[in-house]
C-alpha positions as CSV (number, residue, x, y, z in Angstrom):
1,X,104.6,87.6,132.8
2,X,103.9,88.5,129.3
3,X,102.8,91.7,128.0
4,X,99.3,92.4,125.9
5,X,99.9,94.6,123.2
6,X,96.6,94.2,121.1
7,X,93.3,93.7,123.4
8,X,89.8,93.5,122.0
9,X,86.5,92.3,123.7
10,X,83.1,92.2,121.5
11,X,84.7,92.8,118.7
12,X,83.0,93.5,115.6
13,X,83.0,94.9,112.3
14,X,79.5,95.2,110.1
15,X,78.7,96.7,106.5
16,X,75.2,97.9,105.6
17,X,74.2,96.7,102.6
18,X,71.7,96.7,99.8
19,X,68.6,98.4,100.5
20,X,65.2,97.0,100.6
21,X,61.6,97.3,102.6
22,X,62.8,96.7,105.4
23,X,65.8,98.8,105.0
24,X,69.8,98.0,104.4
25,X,71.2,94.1,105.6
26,X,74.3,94.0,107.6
27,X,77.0,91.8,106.8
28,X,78.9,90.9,109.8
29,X,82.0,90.2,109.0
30,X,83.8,89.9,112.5
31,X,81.0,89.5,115.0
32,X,82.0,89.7,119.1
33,X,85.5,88.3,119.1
34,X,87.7,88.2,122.3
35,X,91.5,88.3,121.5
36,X,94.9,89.0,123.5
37,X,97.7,89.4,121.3
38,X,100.9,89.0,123.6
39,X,103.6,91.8,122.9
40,X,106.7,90.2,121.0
41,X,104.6,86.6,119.7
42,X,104.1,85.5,116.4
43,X,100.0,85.1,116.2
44,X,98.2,83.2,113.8
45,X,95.1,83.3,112.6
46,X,93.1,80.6,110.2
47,X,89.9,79.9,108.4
48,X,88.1,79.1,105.8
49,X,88.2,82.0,102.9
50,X,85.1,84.2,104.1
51,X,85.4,83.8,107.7
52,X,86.7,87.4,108.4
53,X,90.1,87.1,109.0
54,X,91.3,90.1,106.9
55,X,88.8,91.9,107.8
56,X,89.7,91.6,111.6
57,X,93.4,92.4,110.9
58,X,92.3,95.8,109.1
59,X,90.5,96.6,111.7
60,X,92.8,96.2,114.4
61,X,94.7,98.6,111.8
62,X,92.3,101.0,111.4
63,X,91.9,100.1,107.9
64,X,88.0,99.8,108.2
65,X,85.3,101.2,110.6
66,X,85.1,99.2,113.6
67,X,81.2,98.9,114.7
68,X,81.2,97.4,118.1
69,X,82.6,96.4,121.2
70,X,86.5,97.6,122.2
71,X,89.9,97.3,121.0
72,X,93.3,99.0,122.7
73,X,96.8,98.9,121.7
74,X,99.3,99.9,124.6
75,X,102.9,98.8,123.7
76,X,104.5,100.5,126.8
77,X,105.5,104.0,125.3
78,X,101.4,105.1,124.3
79,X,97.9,103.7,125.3
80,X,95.7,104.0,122.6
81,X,91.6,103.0,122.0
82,X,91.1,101.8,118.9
83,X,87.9,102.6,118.6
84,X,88.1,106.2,119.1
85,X,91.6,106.8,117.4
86,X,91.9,110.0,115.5
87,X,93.7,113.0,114.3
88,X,97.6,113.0,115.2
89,X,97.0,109.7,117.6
90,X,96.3,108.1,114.5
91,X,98.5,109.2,112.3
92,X,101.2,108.4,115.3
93,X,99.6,104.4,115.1
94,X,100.4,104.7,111.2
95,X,103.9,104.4,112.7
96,X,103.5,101.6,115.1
97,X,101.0,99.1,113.5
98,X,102.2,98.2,109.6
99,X,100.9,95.5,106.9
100,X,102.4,93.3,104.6
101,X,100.0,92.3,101.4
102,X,99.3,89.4,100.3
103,X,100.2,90.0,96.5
104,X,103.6,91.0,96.1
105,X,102.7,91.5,92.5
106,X,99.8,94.0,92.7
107,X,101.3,95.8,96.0
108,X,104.2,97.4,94.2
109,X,103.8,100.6,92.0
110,X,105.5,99.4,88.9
111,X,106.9,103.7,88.4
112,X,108.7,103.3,91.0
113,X,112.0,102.1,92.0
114,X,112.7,99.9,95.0
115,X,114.6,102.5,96.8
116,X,111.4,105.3,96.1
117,X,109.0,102.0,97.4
118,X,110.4,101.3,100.7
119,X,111.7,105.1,101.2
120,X,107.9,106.4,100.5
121,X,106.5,105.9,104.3
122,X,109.2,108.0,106.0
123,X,108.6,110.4,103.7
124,X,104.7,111.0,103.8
125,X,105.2,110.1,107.4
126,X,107.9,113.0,107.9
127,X,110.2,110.6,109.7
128,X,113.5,111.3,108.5
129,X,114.9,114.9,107.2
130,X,117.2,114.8,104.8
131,X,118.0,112.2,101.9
132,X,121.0,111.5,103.1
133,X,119.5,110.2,106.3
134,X,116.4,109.0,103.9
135,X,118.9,106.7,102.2
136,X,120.0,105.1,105.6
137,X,117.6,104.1,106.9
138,X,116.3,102.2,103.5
139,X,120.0,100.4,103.1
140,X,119.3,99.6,106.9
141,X,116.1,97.8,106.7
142,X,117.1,96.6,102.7
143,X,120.1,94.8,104.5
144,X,117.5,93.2,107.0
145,X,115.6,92.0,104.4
146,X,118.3,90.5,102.6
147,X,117.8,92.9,99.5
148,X,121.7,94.3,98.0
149,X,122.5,97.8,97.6
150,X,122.1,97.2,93.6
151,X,118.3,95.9,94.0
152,X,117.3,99.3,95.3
153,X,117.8,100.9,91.6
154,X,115.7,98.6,89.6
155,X,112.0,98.5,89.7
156,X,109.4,95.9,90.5
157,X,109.2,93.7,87.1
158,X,113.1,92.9,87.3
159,X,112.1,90.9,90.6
160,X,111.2,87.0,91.2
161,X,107.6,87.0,93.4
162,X,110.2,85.9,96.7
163,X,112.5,89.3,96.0
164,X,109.0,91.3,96.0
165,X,107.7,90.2,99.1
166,X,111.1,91.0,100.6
167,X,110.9,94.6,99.1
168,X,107.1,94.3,100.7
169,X,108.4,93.5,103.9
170,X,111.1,95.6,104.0
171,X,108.8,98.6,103.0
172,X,106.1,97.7,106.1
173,X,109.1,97.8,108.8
174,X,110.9,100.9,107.5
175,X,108.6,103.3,109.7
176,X,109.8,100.8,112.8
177,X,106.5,99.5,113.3
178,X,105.9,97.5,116.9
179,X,102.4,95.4,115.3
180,X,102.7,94.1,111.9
181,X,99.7,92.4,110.5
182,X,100.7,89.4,107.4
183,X,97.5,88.8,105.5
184,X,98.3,85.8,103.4
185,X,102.0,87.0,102.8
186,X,103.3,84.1,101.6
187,X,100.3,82.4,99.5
188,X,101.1,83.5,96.3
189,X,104.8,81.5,96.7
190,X,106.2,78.6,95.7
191,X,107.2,76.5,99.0
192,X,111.0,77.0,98.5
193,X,110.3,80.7,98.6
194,X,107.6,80.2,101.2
195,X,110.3,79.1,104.0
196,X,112.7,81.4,103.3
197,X,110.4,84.2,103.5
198,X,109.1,82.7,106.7
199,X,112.4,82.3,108.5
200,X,112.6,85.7,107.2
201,X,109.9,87.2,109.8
202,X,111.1,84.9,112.1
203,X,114.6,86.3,112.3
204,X,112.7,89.7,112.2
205,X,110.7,89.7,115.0
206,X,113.5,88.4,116.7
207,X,115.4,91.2,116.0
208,X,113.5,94.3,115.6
209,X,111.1,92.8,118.8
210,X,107.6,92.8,116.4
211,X,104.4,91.6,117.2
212,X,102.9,89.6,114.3
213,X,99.6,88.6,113.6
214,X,100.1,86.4,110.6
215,X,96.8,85.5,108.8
216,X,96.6,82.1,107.2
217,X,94.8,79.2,105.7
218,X,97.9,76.8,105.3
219,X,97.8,75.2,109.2
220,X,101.6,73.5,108.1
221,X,102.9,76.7,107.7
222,X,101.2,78.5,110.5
223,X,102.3,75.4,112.8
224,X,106.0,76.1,111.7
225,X,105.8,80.2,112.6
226,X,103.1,80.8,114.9
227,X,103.6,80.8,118.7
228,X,99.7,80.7,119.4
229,X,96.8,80.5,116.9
230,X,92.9,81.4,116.9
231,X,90.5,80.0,114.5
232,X,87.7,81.9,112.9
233,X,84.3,80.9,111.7
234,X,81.3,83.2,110.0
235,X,83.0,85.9,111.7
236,X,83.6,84.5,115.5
237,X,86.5,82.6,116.9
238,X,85.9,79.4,118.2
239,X,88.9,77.8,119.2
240,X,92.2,80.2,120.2
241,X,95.6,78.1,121.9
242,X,99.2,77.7,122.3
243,X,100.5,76.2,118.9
244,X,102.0,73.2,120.0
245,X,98.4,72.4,122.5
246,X,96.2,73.1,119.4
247,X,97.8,70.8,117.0
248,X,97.9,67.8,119.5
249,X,94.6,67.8,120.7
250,X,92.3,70.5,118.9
251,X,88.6,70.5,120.7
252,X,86.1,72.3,118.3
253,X,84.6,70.2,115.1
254,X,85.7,72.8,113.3
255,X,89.3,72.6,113.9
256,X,89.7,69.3,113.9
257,X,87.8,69.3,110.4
258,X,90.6,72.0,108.7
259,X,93.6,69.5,110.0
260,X,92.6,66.3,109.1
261,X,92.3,68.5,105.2
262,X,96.1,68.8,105.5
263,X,98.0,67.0,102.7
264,X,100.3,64.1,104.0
265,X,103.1,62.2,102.3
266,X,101.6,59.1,103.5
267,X,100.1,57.4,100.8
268,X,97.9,55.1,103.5
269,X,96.4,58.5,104.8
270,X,94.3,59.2,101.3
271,X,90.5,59.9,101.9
272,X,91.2,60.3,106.3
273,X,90.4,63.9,105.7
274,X,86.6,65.2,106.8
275,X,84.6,65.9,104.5
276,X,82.6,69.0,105.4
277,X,78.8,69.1,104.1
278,X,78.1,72.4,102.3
279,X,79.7,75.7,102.0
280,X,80.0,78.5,104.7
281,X,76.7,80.3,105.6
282,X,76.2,84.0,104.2
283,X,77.4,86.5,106.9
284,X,73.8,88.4,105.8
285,X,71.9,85.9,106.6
286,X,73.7,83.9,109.7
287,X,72.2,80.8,111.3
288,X,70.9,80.6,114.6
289,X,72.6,79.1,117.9
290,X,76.0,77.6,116.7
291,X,76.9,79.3,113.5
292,X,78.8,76.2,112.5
293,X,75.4,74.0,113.2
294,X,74.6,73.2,109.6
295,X,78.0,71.8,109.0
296,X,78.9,69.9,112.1
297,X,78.6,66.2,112.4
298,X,78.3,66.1,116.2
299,X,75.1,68.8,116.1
300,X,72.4,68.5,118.7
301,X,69.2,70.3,119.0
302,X,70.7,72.6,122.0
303,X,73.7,73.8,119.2
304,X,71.2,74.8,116.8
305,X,68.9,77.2,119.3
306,X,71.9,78.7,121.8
307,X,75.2,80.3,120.2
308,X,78.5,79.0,122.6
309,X,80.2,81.5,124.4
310,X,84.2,81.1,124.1
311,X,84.8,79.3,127.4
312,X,87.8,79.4,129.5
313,X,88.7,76.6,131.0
314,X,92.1,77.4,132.6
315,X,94.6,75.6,130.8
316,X,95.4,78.2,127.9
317,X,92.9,76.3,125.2
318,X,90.0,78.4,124.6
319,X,86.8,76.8,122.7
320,X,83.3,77.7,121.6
321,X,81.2,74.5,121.8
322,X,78.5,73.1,123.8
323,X,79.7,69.3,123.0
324,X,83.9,69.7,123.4
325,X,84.2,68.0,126.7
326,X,81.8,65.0,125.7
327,X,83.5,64.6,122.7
328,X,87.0,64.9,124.4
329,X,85.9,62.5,126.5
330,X,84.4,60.1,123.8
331,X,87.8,60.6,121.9
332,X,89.8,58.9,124.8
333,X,87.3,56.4,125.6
């Protein structure tokens, strides 16, 4: 039976903001999500830009305030609560839950050389105690990374954007991190250099045993890494499931909206993809009942008064929709 390394339940994360009469708004960014994140999987996460993916993985990094609900990390040596993590507990987490950026180009100090960039968190971290053993353990995890010995003398501006994100990733797992968070880490790529940095973090977590939460809004390279994937709207997930399950039969509007968008090479398949009315709502000003109600095609009167819980049906596929079994249903028929 697998392990749960990352547990939250009523999640959320809120920013006061403005001012006015009746005092500051709130922007909810990640509002009462439910996620397992199994120890040693590769966990994806997709949505539209705005939807609060990033936000979500800083949080679970203790990168920004968490508001509401609970959140625990236990990867067999400690047991800690998120929400209350302080003083050395968190600087211990530093340690154990990493990220990689999205921009290879703006994450690297351009004063530095590659060696000083990936040597930098055992350092501030007080990991190692000497240079000498400094030095080892960056040709250990450059080596991993498939960086030479000569790359770690040069700085950042001698490097193509693929070498970066290696010196990135190699920097991230230096500390020996067990939870790795990849917000958009291979966007900014060509697709040669996509897949070779993904195979990259493939062999990786193979290896070194990390727990990934990749976070994504290319669904064909999320459905060539990702062992199970949630999808985010306005802040909520509404559809989580094994990889393979979610991409044969996806149950919520939503999802099946964001993969009929994916480019094919089948000429015949031009103009199949569904055309969504409108842009996202703002997370300030939130609509009632289903948050996706203003968008969905299949939206009744009962979707746009009472907000769907994320039902658990048994099988592994969880979904937020009053309609998914009629439509499922409809879709067979």
């Amino acid at each position: 039976m697998s392990e749960t390394l990352i547990k939250a339940r009523d999640f959320s994360v809120g920013f006061k903001i403005g001012s006015g009469f009746f005092g500051k708004q709130v922007l909810k960014a990640v509002d009462h999500v439910d996620l397992d994140i199994e120890k040693g999987s590769f966990f994806g996460l997709v949505g539209e830009s705005g939807s609060g993916k990033t936000t979500l993985g800083r949080a679970l990094l203790k990168a920004v305030p968490i508001t509401g609900g609970s959140a625990s990390y236990a990867d067999g040596e400690v047991d800690y609560d998120l929400t209350t993590l302080a003083g050395p507990e968190l600087k211990d987490y530093r340690k154990r839950a990493q990220l990689i950026f999205q921009d290879p180009y703006a994450a690297l100090s351009p004063r530095m050389t590659v060696r000083d960039i990936i040597a930098e968190p055992l350092e501030v971290m007080g990991l190692t105690k000497t240079r000498e053993e400094t030095d080892a353990r960056v040709r250990q995890i450059a080596a991993k990374c498939r960086l030479n010995l000569e790359h770690l003398r040069r700085f950042p501006h001698a490097f193509s954007g693929g070498q970066r994100q290696r010196i990135s990733i190699a920097r991230a797992l230096v500390s020996g991190p067990k939870f790795v968070v990849a917000d958009e880490s291979v966007a900014a790529l060509d697709v040669s250099i996509q897949a070779d940095v993904l195979n990259l973090l493939k062999e990786l977590q193979r290896d070194l045993k990390i727990t990934f939460l990749f976070i994504s809004h290319d669904l064909s390279v999320v459905a060539h890494t990702c062992d199970h994937v949630a999808v985010m709207y306005l802040g909520r997930l509404v559809e989580s499931a094994p990889t393979r399950e979610l991409f044969k039969a996806p149950r919520h509007p939503y999802t099946k909206a964001l993969f009929s968008a994916i480019p094919s090479l089948d000429p015949d398949d031009r103009g199949r993809a569904q055309k969504l009315i409108g842009e996202i709502p703002s997370p300030t000003n939130q609509p009632s009942g289903c948050k996706f109600h203003t968008r969905c095609p299949h939206a009744v009167d009962r979707c746009k008064k009472d907000e769907p819980m994320l039902e658990h049906p048994g099988d592994g596929h969880e979904v937020a929709c009053h309609r998914w079994r009629e439509l499922l249903e409809s879709a067979a028929a």
